[in-house]
N, C-alpha and C positions, 0 to 999 in steps of 0.2 A: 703211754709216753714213749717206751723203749720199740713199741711194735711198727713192723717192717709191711710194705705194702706190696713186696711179691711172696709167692709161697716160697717156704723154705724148706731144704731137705734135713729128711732125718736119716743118718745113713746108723745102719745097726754093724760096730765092730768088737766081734768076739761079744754076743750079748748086750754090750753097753749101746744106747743112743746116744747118739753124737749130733748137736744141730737142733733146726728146729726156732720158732720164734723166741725171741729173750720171755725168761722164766716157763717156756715149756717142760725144759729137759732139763738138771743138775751139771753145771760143767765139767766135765772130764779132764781128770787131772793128771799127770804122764810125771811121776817121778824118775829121775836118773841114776842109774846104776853101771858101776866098772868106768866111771867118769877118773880123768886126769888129776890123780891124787888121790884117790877113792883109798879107804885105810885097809878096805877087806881084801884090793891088789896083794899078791903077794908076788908075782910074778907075770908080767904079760905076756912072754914069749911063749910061753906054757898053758896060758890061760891057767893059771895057779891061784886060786881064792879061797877066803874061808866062807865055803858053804854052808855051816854051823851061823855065822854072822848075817851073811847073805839073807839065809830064809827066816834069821826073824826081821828083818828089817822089810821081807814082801809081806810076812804074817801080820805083823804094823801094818801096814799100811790098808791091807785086806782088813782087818777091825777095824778102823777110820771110817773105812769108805761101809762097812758095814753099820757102825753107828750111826753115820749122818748122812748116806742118803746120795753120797757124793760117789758117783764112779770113779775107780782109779783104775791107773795102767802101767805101764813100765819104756821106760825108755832107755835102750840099751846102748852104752856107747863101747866100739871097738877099735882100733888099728888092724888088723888083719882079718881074714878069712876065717882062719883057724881060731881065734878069740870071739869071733861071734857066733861060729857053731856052738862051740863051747860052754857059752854062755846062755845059748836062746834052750840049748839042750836043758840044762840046769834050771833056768825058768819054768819051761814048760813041763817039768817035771814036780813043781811044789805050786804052783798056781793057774789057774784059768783065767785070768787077766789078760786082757789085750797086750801087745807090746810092740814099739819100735824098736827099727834097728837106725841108731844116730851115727852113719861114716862119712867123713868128708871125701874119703878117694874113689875113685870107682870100682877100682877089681876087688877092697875086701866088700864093698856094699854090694855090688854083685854077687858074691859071693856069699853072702848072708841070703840075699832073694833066692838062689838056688836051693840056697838050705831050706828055705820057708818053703817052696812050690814042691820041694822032692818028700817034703813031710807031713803035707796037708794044714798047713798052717795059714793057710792063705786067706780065711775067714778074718782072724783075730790079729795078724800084722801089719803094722805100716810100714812104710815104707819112706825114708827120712834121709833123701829129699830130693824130690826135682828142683832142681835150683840153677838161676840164671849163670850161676859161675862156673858151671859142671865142666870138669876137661874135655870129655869127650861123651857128648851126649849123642852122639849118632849111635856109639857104641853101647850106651847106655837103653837107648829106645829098643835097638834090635834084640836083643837079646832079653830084656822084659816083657817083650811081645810073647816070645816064646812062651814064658815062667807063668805069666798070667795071674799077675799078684790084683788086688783086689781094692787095696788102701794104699795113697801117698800124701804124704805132705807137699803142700806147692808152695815154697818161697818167695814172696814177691816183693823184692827189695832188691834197690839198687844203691848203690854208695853215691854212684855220681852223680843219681836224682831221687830224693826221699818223697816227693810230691806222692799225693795220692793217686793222681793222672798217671803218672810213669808207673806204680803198681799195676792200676787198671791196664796199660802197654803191653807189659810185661804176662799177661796173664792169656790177654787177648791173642797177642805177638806169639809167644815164645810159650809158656808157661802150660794153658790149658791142651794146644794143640798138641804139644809133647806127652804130657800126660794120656792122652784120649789114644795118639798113636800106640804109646807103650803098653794100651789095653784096660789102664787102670779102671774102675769106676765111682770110685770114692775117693771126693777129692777136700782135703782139708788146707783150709788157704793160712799159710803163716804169714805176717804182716812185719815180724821181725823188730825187735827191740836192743835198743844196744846201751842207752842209759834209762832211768827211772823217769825224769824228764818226759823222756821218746814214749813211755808207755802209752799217754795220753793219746798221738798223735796215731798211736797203732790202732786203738782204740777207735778211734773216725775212722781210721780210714778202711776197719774191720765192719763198719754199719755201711760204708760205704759201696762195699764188697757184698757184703750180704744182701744188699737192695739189687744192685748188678746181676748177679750169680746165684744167689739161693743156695751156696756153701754153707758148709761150717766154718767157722774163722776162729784164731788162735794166733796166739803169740806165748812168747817166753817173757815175761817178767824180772823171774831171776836172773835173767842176765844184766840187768839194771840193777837189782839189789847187791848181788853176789858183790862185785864193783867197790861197795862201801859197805864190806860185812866188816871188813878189821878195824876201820875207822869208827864205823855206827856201835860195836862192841867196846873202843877203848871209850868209848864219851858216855854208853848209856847200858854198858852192860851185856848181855848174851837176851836178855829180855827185852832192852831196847830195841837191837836188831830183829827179832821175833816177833817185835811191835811193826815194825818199819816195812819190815818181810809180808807179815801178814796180809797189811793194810794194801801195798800195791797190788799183790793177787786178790784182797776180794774185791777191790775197784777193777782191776781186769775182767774178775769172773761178773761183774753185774754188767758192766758196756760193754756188750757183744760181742763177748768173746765164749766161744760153744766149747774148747777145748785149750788147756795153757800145760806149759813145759814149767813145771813149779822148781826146776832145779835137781838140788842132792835129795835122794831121798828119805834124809833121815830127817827134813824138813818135815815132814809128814803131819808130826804130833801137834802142831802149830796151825800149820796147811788148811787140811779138810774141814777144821771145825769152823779157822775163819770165810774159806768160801761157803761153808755148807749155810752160813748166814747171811751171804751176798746173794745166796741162792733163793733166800729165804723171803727177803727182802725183795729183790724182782720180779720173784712169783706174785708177791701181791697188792706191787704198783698197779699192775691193770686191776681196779678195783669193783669186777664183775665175775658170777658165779661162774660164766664158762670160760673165765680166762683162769682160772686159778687149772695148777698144773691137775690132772687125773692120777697120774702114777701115784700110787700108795706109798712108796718106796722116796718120792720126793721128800729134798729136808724138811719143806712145809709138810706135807702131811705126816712123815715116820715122826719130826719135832715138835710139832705144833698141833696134833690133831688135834685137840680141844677149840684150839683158837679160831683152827678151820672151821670148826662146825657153828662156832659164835659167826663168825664172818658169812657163813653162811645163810643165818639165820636173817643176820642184821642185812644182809642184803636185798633177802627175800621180800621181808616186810616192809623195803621202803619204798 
């Protein structure tokens, strides 16, 4: 029902698969960290955190994604140069986990890419974001060319046309040529989200993308949710929002979406369990033995192996 009629890539970052037909692969979850407000801040200018805090909240997240099956990753957000050294330093020194680097300007995201290419990093980071709004992307391409990073995010979203047509433009136009000049080779298509609504619409136009391109596609969610956490908490509780939270990431993770931006990541404990069920779930829509995922490690088989192997059977025989 969900399967696509061109081949689709599966790009391997930092060990995880990424991409691929719906229910091949578990989608790839990118929690954020050092985000606008983040409590374990103690200081920006200094890049001053609590460390102690910080790494149990990767160690979470690495037992999640260990129990169900689900890939996770990191997504780092900075203001300066100096704060995303800092930071990617400290990651990369408590976990093996992919990560982005999330800047909106360009000299500290620059700045972070250097840091990645001068340390061998260039397997397991992304790169976040080519994006149509970038100040100065001339500046932006030359100098990535050099770096020779490996993984980016492609935004393709416009404010002044949300169509699906103007993404396809925008990718065609602007988007992928940029990316291919600036050397990248992996390209993860975000389709962008701005209310819970819009999920939907990312949603299509993420399958739509995927029939086009043979990308991986993703979007943020949380950016929808986050929106109505104080509201959905005063009327239904910290559970009700948990509920609400949940429910749009694993309707993300099942419609075509290969990898999603889940937000804070102290969402985690909520997170992984409910995609690792939308994962679960999609894997065994296509209801034939060589569509069920192979990987051992999928939610279906590490959760269900029992059921797998009835499923199996029951297939066999009919």
């Amino acid at each position: 029902m969900l399967k696509l009629n061109r081949k689709q890539e599966v790009y391997k970052i930092g060990g995880v698969k990424v991409g691929g037909q719906p229910g091949e692969n578990p989608t790839f979850l990118l929690g954020t960290m050092f985000y606008n407000g983040h409590k374990i801040i103690e200081d920006r200018k200094t890049a001053k955190f609590d460390k102690k805090r910080a790494e149990e909240l990767i160690n979470k997240q690495e037992t999640l994604s260990d129990q169900t099956g689900v890939p996770g990753g990191l997504d780092l957000v900075a203001n300066s140069t100096f704060e995303i050294e800092k930071y990617i330093e400290f990651v990369t020194s408590v976990t093996d986990m992919p990560f982005s680097i999330d800047i909106w300007t360009v000299e500290p995201k620059l700045g972070g890419a250097k840091y990645i290419a001068e340390h061998g990093l260039t397997d397991r980071a992304i790169y976040s974001s080519i994006a149509p709004w970038s100040k100065d992307i001339r500046k932006e391409i030359d100098t990535l060319k050099v770096l020779k990073l490996k993984n980016a995010i492609l935004v393709a979203f416009d404010m002044a046309d949300k169509s699906v047509e103007a993404r396809v433009r925008l990718l065609d136009e602007k988007l992928l040529p940029w990316a291919k000049e600036a050397g990248f080779k992996n390209f993860l298509l975000d389709t962008a989200v701005l209310t819970i609504p819009s999920i939907s619409y990312s949603c299509l136009s993420n399958q739509r993308l995927k029939e086009k391109y043979g990308c991986p596609t993703g979007c943020a969610p949380s950016n929808g949710t986050d929106i109505l956490k104080k509201e959905a908490e005063q009327k239904w509780e910290k559970v009700g929002f948990h509920g609400m939270d949940s429910a749009a990431h694993a309707l993300g993770a099942f419609l075509w979406n290969d990898w999603l931006l889940y937000g804070a990541i102290e969402s985690a404990k909520w997170m992984f369990p409910a995609v690792a069920m939308a994962n679960v779930l999609q894997a065994t829509l296509e209801f034939s033995p060589k569509d069920l995922p192979a990987d051992p490690n999928h939610p279906l088989n590490k959760l269900f192996a029992k059921d797998v192997a009835e499923l199996k059977k029951a297939i066999g025989g009919a």
